[in-house]
gemmi code that builds the backbone of each chain (N, CA, C; Angstrom):
import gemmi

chains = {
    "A": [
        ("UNK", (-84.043, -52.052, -114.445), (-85.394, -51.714, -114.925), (-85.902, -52.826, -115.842)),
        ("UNK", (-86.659, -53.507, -115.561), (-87.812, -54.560, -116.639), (-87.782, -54.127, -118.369)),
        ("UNK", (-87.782, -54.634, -118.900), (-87.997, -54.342, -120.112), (-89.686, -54.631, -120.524)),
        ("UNK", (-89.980, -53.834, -121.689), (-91.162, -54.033, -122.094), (-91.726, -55.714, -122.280)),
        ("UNK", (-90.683, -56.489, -122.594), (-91.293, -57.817, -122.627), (-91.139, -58.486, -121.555)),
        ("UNK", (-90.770, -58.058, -120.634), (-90.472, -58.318, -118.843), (-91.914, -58.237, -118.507)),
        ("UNK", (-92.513, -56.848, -118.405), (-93.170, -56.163, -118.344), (-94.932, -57.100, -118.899)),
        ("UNK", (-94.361, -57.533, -120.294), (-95.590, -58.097, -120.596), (-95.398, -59.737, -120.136)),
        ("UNK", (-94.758, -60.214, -119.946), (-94.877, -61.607, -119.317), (-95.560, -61.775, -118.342)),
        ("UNK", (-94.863, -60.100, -117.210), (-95.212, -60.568, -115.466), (-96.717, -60.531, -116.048)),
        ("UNK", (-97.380, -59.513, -116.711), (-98.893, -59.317, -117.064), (-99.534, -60.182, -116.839)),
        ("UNK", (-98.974, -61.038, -118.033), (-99.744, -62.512, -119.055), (-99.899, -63.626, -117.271)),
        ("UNK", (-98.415, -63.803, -116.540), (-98.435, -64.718, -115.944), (-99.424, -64.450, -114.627)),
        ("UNK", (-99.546, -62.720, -114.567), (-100.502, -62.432, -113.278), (-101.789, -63.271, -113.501)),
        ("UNK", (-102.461, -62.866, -115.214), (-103.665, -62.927, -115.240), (-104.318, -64.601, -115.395)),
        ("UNK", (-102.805, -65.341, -115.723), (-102.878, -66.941, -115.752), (-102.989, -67.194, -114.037)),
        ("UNK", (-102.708, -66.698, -113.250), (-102.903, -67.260, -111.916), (-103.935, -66.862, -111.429)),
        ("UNK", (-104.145, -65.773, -111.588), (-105.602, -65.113, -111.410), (-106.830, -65.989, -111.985)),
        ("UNK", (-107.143, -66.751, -113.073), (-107.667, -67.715, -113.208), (-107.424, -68.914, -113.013)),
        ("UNK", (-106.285, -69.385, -112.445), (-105.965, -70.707, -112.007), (-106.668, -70.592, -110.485)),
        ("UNK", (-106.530, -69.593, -109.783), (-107.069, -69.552, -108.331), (-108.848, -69.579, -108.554)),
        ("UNK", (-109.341, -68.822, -109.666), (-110.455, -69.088, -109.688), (-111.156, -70.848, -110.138)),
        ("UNK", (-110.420, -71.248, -110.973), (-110.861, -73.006, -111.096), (-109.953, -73.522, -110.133)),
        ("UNK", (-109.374, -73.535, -109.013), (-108.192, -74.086, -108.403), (-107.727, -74.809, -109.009)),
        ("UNK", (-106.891, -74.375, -109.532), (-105.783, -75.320, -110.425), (-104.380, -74.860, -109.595)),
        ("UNK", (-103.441, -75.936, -109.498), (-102.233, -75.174, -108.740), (-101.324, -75.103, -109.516)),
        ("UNK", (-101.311, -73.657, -108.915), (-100.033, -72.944, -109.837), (-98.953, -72.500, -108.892)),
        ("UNK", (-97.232, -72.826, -108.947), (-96.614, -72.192, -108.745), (-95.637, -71.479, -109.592)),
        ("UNK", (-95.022, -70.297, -109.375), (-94.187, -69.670, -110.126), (-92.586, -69.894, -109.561)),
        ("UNK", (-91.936, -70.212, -111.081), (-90.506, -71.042, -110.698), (-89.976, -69.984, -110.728)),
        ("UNK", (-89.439, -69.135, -111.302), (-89.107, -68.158, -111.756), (-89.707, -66.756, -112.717)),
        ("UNK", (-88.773, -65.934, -113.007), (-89.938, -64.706, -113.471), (-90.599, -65.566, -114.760)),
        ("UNK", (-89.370, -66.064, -115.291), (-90.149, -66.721, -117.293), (-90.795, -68.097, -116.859)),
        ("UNK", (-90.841, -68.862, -115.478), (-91.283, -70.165, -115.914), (-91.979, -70.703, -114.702)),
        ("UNK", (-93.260, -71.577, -114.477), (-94.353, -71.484, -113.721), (-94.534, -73.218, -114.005)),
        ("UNK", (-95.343, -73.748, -113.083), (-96.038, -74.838, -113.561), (-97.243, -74.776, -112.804)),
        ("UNK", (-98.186, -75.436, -113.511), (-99.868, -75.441, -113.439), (-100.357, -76.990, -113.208)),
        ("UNK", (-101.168, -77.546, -112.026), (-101.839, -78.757, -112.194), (-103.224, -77.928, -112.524)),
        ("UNK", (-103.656, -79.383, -113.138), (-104.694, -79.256, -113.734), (-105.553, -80.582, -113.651)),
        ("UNK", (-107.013, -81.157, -113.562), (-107.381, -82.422, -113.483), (-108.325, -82.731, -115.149)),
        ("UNK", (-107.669, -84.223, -114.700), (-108.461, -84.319, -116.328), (-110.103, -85.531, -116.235)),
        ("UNK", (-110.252, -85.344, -116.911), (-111.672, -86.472, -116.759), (-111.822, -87.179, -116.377)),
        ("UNK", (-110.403, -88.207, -115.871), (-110.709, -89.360, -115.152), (-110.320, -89.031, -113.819)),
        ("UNK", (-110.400, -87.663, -112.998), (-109.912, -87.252, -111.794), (-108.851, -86.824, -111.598)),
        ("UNK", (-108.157, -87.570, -112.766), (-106.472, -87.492, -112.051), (-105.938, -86.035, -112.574)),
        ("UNK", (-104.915, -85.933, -111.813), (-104.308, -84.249, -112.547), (-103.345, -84.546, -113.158)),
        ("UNK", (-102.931, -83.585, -114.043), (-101.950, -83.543, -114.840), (-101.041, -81.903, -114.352)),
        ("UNK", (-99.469, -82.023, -114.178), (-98.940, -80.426, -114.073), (-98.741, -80.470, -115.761)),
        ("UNK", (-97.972, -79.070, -116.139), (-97.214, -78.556, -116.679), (-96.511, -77.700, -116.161)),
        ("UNK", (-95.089, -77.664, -117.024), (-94.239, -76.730, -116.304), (-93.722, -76.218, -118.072)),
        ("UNK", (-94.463, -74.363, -117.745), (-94.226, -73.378, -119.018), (-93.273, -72.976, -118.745)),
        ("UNK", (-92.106, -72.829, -119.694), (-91.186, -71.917, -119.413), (-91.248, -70.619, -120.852)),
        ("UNK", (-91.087, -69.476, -120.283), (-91.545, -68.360, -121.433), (-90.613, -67.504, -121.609)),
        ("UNK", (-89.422, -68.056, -121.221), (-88.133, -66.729, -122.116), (-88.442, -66.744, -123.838)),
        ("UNK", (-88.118, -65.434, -123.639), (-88.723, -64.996, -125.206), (-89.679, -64.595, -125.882)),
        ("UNK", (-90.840, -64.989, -124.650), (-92.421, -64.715, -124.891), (-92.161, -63.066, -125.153)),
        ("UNK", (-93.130, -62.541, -126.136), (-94.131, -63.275, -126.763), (-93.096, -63.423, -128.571)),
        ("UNK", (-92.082, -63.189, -128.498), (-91.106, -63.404, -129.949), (-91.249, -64.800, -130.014)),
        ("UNK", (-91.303, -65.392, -129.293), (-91.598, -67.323, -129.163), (-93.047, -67.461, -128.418)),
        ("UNK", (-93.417, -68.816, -129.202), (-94.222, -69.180, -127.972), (-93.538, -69.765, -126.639)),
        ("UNK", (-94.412, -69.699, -125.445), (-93.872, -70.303, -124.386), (-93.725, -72.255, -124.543)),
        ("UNK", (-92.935, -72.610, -124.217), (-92.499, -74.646, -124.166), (-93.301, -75.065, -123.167)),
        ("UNK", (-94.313, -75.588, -123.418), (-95.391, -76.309, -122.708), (-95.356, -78.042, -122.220)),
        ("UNK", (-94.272, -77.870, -121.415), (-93.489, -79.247, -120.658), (-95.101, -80.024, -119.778)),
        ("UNK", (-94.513, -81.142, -119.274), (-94.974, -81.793, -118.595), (-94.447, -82.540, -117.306)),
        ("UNK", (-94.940, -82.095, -116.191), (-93.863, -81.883, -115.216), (-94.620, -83.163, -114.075)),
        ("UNK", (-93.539, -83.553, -112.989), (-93.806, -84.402, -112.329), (-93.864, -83.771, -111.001)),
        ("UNK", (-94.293, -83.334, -110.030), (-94.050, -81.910, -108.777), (-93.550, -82.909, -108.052)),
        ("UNK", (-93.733, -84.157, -107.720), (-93.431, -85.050, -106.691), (-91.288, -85.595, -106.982)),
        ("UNK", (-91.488, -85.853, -108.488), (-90.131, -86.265, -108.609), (-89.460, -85.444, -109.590)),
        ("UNK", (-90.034, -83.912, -109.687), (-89.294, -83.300, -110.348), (-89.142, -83.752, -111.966)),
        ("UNK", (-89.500, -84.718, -112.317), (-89.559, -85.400, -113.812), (-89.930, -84.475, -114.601)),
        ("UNK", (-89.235, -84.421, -115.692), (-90.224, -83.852, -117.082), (-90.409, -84.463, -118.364)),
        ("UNK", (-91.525, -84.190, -118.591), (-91.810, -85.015, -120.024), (-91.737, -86.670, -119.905)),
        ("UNK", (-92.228, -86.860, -118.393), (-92.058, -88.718, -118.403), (-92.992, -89.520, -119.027)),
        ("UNK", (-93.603, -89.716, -119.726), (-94.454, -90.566, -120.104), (-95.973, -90.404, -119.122)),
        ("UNK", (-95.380, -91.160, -117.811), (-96.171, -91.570, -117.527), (-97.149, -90.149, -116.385)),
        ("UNK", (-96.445, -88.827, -117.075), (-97.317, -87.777, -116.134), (-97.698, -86.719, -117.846)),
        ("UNK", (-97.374, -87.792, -119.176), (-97.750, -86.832, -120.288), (-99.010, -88.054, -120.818)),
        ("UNK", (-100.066, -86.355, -121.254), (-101.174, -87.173, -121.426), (-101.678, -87.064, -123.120)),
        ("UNK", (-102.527, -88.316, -123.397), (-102.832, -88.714, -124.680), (-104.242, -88.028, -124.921)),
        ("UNK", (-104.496, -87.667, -126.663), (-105.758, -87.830, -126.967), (-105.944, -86.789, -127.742)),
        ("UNK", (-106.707, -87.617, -129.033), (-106.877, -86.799, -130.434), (-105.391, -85.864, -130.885)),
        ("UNK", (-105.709, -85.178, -131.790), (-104.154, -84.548, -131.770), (-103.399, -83.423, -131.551)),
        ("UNK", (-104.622, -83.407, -130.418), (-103.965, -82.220, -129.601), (-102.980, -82.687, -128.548)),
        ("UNK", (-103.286, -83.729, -127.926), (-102.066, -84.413, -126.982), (-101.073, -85.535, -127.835)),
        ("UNK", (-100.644, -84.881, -128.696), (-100.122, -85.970, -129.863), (-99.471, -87.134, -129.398)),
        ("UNK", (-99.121, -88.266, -129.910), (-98.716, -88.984, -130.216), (-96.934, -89.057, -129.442)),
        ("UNK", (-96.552, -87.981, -129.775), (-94.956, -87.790, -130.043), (-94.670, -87.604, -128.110)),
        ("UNK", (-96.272, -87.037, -127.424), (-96.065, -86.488, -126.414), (-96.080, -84.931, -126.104)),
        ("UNK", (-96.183, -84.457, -127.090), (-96.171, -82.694, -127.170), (-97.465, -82.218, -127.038)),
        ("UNK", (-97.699, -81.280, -126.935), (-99.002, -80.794, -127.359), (-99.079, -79.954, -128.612)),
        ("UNK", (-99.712, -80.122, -129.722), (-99.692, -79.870, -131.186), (-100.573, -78.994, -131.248)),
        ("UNK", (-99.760, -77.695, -131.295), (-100.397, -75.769, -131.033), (-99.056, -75.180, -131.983)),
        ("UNK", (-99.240, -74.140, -132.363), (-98.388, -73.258, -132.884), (-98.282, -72.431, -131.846)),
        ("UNK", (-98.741, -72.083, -130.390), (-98.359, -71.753, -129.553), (-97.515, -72.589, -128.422)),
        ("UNK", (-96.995, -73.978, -128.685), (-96.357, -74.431, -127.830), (-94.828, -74.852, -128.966)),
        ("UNK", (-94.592, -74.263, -128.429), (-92.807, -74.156, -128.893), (-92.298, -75.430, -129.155)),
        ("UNK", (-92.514, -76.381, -128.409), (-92.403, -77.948, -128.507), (-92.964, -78.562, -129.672)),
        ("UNK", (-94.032, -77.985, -130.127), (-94.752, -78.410, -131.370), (-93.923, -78.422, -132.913)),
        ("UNK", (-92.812, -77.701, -132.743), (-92.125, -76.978, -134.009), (-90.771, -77.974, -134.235)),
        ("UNK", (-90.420, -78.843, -135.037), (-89.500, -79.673, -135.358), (-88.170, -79.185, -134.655)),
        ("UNK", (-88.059, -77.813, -135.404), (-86.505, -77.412, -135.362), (-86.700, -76.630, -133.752)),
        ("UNK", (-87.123, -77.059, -133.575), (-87.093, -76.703, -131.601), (-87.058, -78.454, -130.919)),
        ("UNK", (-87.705, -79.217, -131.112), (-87.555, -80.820, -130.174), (-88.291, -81.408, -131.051)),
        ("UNK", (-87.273, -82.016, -131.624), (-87.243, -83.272, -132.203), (-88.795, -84.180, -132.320)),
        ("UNK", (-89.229, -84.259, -131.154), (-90.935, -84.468, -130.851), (-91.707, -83.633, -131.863)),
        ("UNK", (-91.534, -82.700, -131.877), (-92.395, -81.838, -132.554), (-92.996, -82.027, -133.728)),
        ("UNK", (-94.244, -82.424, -133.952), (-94.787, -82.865, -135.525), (-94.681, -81.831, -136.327)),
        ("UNK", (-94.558, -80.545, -136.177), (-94.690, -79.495, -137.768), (-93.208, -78.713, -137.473)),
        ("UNK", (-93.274, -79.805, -138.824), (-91.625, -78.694, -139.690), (-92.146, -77.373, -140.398)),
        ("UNK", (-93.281, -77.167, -140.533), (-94.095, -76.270, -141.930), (-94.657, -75.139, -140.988)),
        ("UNK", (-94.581, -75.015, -139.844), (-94.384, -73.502, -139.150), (-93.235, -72.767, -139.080)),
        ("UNK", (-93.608, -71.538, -139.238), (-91.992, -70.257, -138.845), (-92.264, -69.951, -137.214)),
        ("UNK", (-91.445, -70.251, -136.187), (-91.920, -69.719, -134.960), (-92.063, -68.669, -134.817)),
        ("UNK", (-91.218, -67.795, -135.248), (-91.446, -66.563, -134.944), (-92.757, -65.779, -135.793)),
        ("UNK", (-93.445, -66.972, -136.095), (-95.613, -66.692, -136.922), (-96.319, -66.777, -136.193)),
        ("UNK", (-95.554, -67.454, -134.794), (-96.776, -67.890, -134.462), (-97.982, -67.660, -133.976)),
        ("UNK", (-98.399, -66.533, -133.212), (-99.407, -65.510, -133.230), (-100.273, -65.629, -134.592)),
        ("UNK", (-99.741, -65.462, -135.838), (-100.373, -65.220, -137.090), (-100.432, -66.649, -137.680)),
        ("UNK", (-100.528, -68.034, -137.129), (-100.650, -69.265, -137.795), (-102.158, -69.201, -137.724)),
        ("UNK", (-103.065, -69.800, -138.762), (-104.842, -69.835, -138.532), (-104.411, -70.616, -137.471)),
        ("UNK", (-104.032, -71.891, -137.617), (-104.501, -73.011, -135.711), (-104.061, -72.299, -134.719)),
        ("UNK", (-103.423, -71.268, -134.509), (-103.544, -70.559, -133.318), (-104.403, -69.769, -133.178)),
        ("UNK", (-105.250, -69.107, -133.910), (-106.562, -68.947, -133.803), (-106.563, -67.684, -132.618)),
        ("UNK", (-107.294, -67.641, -131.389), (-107.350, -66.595, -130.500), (-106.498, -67.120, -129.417)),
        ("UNK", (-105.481, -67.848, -129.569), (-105.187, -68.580, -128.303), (-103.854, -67.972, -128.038)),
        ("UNK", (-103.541, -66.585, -127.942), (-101.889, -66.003, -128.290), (-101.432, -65.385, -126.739)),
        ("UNK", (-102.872, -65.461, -125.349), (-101.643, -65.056, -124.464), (-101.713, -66.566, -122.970)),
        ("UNK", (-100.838, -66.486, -122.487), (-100.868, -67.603, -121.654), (-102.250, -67.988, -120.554)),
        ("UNK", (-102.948, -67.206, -120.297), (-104.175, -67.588, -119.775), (-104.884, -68.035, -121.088)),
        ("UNK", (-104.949, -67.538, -122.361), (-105.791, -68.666, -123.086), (-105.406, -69.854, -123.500)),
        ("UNK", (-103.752, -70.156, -123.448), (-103.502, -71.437, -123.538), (-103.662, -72.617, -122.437)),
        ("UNK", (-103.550, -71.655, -120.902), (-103.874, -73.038, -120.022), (-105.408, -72.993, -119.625)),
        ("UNK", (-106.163, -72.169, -120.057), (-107.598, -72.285, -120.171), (-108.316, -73.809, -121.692)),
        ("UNK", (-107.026, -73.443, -122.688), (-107.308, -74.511, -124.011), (-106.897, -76.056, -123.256)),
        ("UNK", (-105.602, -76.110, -122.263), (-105.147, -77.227, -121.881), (-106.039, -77.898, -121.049)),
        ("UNK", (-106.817, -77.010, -119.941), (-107.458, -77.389, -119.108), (-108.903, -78.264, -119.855)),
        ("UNK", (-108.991, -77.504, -120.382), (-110.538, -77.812, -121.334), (-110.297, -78.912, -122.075)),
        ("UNK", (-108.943, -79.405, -122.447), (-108.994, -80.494, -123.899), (-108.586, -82.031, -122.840)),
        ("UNK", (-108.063, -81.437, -121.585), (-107.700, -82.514, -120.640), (-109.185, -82.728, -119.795)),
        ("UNK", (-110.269, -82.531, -119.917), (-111.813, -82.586, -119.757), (-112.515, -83.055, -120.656)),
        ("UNK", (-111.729, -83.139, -122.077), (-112.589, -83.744, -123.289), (-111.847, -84.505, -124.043)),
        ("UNK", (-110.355, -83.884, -124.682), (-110.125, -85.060, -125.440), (-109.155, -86.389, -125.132)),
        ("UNK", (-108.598, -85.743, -123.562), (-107.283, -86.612, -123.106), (-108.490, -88.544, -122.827)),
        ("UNK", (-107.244, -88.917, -123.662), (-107.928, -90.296, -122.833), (-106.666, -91.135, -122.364)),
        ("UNK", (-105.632, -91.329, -122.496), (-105.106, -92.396, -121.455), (-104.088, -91.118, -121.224)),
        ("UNK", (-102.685, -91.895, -120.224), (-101.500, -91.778, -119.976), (-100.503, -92.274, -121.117)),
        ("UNK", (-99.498, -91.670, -121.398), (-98.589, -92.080, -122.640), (-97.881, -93.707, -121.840)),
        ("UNK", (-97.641, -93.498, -121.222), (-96.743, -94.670, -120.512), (-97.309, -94.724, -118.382)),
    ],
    "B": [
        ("UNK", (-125.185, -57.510, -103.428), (-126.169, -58.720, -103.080), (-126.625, -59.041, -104.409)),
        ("UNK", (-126.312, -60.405, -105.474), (-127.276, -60.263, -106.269), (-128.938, -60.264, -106.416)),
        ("UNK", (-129.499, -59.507, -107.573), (-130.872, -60.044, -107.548), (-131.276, -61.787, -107.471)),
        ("UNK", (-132.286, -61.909, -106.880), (-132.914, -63.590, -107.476), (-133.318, -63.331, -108.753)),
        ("UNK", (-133.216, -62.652, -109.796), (-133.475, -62.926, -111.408), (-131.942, -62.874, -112.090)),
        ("UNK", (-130.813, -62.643, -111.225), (-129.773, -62.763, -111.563), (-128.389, -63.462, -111.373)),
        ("UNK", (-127.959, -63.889, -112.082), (-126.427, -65.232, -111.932), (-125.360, -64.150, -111.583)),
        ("UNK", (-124.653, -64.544, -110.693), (-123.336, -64.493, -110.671), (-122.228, -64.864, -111.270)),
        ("UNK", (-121.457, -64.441, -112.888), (-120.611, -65.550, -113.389), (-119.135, -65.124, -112.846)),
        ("UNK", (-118.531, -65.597, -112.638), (-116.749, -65.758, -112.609), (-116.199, -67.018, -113.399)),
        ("UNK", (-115.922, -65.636, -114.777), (-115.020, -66.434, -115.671), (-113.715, -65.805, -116.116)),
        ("UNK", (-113.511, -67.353, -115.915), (-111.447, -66.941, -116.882), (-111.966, -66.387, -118.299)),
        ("UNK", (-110.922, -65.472, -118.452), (-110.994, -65.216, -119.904), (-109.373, -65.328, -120.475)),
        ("UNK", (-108.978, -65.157, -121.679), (-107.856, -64.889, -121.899), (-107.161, -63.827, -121.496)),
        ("UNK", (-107.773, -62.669, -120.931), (-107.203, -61.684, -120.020), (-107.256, -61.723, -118.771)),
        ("UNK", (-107.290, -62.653, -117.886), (-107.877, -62.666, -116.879), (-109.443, -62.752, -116.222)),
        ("UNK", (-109.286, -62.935, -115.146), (-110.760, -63.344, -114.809), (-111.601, -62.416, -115.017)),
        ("UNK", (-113.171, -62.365, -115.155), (-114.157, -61.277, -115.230), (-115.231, -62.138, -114.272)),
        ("UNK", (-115.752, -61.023, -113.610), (-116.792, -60.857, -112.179), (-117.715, -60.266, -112.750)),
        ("UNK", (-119.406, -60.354, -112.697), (-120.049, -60.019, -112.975), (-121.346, -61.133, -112.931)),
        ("UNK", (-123.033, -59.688, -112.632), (-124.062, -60.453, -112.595), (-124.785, -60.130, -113.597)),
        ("UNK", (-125.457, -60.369, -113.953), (-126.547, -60.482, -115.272), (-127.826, -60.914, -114.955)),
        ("UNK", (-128.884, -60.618, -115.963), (-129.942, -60.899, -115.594), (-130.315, -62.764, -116.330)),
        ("UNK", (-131.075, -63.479, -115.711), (-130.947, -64.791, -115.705), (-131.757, -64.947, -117.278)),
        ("UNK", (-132.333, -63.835, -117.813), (-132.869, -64.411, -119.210), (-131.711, -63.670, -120.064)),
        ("UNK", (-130.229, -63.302, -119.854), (-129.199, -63.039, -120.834), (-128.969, -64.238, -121.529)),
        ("UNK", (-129.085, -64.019, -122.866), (-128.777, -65.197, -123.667), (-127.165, -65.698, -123.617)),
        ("UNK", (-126.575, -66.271, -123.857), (-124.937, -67.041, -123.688), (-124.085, -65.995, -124.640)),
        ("UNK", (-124.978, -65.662, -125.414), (-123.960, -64.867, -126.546), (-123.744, -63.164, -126.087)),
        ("UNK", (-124.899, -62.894, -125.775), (-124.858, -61.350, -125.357), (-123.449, -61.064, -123.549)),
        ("UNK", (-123.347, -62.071, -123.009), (-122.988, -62.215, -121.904), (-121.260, -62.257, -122.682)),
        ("UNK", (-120.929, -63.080, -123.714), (-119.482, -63.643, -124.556), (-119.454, -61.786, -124.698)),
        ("UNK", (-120.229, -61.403, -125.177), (-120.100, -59.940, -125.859), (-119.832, -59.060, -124.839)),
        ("UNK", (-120.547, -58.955, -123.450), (-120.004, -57.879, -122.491), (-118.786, -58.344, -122.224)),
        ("UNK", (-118.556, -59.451, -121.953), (-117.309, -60.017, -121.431), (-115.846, -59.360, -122.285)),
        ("UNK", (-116.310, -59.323, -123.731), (-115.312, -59.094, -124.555), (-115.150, -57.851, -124.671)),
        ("UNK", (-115.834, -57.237, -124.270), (-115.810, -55.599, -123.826), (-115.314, -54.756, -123.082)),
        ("UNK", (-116.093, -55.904, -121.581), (-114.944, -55.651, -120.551), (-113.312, -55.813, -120.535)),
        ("UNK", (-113.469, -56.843, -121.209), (-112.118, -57.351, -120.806), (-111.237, -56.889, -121.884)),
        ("UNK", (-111.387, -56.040, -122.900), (-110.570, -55.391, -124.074), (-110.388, -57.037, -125.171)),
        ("UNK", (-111.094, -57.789, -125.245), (-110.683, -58.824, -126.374), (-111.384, -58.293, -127.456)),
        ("UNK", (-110.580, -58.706, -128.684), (-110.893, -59.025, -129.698), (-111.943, -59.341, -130.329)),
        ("UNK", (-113.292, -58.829, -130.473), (-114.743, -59.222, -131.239), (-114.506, -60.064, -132.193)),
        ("UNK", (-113.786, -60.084, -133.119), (-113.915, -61.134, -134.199), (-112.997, -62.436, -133.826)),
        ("UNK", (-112.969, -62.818, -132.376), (-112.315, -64.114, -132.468), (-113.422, -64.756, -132.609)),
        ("UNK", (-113.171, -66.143, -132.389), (-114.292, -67.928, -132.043), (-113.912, -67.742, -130.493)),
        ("UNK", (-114.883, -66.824, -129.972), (-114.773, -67.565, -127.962), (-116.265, -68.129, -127.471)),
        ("UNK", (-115.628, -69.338, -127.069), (-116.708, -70.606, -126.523), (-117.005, -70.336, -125.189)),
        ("UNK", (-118.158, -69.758, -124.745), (-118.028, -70.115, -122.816), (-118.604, -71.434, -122.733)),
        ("UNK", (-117.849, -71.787, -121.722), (-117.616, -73.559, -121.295), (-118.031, -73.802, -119.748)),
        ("UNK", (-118.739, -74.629, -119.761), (-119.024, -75.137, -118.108), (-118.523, -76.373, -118.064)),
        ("UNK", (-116.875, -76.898, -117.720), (-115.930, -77.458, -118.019), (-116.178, -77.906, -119.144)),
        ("UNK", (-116.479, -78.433, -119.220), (-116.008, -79.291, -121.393), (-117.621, -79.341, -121.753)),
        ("UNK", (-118.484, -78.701, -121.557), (-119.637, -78.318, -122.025), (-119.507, -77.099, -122.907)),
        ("UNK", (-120.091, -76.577, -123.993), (-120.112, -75.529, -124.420), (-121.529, -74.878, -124.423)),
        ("UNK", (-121.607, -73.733, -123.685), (-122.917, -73.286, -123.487), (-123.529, -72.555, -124.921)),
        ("UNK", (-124.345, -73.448, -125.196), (-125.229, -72.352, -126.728), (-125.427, -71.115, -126.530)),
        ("UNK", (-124.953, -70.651, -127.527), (-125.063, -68.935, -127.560), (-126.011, -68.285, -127.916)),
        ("UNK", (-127.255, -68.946, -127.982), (-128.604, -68.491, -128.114), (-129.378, -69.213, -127.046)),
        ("UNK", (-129.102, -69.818, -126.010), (-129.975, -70.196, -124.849), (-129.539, -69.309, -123.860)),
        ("UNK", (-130.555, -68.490, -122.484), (-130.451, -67.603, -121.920), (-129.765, -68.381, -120.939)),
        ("UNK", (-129.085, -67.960, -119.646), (-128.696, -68.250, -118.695), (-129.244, -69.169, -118.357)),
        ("UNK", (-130.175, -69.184, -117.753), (-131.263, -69.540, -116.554), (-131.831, -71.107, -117.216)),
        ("UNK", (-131.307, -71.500, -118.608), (-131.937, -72.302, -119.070), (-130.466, -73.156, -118.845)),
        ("UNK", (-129.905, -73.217, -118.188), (-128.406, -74.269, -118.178), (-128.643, -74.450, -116.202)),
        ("UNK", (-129.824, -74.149, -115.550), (-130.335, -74.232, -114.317), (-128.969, -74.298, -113.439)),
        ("UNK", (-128.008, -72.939, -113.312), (-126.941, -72.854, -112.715), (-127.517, -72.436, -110.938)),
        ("UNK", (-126.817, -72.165, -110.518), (-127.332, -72.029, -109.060), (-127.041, -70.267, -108.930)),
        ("UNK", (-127.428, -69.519, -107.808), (-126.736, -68.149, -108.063), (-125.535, -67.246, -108.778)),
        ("UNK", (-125.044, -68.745, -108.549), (-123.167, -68.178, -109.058), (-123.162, -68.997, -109.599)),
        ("UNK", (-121.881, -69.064, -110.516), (-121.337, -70.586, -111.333), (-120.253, -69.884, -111.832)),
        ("UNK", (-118.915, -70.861, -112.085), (-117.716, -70.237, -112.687), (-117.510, -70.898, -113.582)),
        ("UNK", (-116.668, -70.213, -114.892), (-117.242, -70.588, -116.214), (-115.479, -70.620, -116.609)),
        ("UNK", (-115.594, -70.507, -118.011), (-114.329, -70.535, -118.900), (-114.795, -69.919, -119.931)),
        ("UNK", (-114.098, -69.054, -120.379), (-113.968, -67.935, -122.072), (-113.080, -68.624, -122.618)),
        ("UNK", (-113.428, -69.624, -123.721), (-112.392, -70.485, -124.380), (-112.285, -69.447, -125.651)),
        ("UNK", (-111.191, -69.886, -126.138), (-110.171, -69.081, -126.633), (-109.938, -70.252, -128.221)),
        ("UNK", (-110.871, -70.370, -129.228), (-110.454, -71.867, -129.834), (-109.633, -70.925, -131.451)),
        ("UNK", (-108.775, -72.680, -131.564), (-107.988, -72.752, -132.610), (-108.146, -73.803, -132.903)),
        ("UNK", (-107.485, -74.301, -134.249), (-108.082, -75.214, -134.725), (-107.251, -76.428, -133.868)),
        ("UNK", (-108.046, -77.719, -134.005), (-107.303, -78.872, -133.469), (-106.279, -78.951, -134.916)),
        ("UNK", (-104.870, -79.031, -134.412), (-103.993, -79.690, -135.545), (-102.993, -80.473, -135.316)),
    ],
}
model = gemmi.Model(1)
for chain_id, residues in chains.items():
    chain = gemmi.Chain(chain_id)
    for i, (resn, *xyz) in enumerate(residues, 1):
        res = gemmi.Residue()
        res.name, res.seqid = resn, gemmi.SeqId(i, " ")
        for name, pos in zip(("N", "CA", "C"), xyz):
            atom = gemmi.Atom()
            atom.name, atom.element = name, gemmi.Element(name[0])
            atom.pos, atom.b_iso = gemmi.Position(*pos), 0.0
            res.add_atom(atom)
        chain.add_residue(res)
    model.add_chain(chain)
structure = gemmi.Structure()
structure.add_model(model)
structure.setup_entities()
């Protein structure tokens, strides 16, 4: 039998595909906790991610960057730049992306979050279930992404 | 069938998508408000509707962003940049 946070994942991940089919964005699902999403950014080109969400919603979900062709993650040259939301380090800098948090990957610019806040951090703001985070990704890779890291 | 005084929007929201027509002089904000109704969100968040990385003013009516019958949108969901 599913557990209640079973239960609320399959939810979260129905209603993230359910709007990925409406902007066609491609989404496949890897497993029950983990999915990846292309997405295109301003200069045409697409970008995936690959979420993985064990733990959701006690954690945020790890908001990777995935390669669909060579299986790569986090290569440089399929992670994208701009302002500091696509930081620097390569992460994306959210209190909803798990990657963002020091004592989770090393990358991560903020030591000064508790993960298990993260729902209740102000910069997470309204952005707490997975259709509003790849609705925030889609949108900031339309405005603020400007190059390729590598 | 919609009316010709009325848009068709399909937008993502943070709950999933919302379907719905409106009349073409609904202002941007009253439309954020059914949406958030329908869809059980939260009234006191910051949600932006977006025509990709445009943000539609929430005091200009529909019909003044000269969409075509339909148009599919985005219910942004904002936090702060940090």
């Amino acid at each position: 039998m599913a557990t209640a946070s079973e239960l609320i994942l399959e939810s979260q991940i129905e209603a993230l595909r359910q709007n990925a089919e409406l902007h066609d964005w491609k989404f496949e699902q890897l497993d029950p906790a983990s999915f990846t999403l292309g997405m295109p950014a301003k200069d045409g080109s697409r970008f995936t991610t690959l979420a993985k969400c064990d733990g959701f919603a006690a954690r945020p979900p790890a908001w990777h960057w995935y390669n669909p062709e060579t299986k790569a993650v986090d290569a440089p040259r399929d992670t994208p730049l701009g302002g500091s939301f696509f930081h620097s380090a390569g992460v994306i800098c959210a209190p909803w992306n798990r990657l963002a948090y020091k004592g989770v990957d090393a990358r991560g610019p903020h030591d000064n979050w508790t993960i298990g806040n993260w729902m209740t951090i102000p910069e997470t703001g309204g952005t707490r279930t997975l259709a509003a985070m790849a609705t925030r990704i889609a949108q900031e890779l339309l405005a603020a992404f400007t190059k390729r890291m590598g | 069938m919609p009316q010709t005084d009325e848009i068709t929007l399909h937008v993502s929201t943070p709950a999933g998508p919302f379907h719905g027509a409106f009349p073409k002089t609904t202002k941007v904000s009253a439309v954020i408000a059914a949406i958030v109704e329908a869809k059980g969100l939260d009234a006191g968040e910051d949600l932006r509707l977006m025509n990709g990385d445009e943000q539609l003013a929430p005091e200009r009516p529909l019909v003044s962003f000269h969409f075509g019958s339909e148009v599919t949108l985005s219910l942004l969901a904002t936090g702060s940049g940090v």
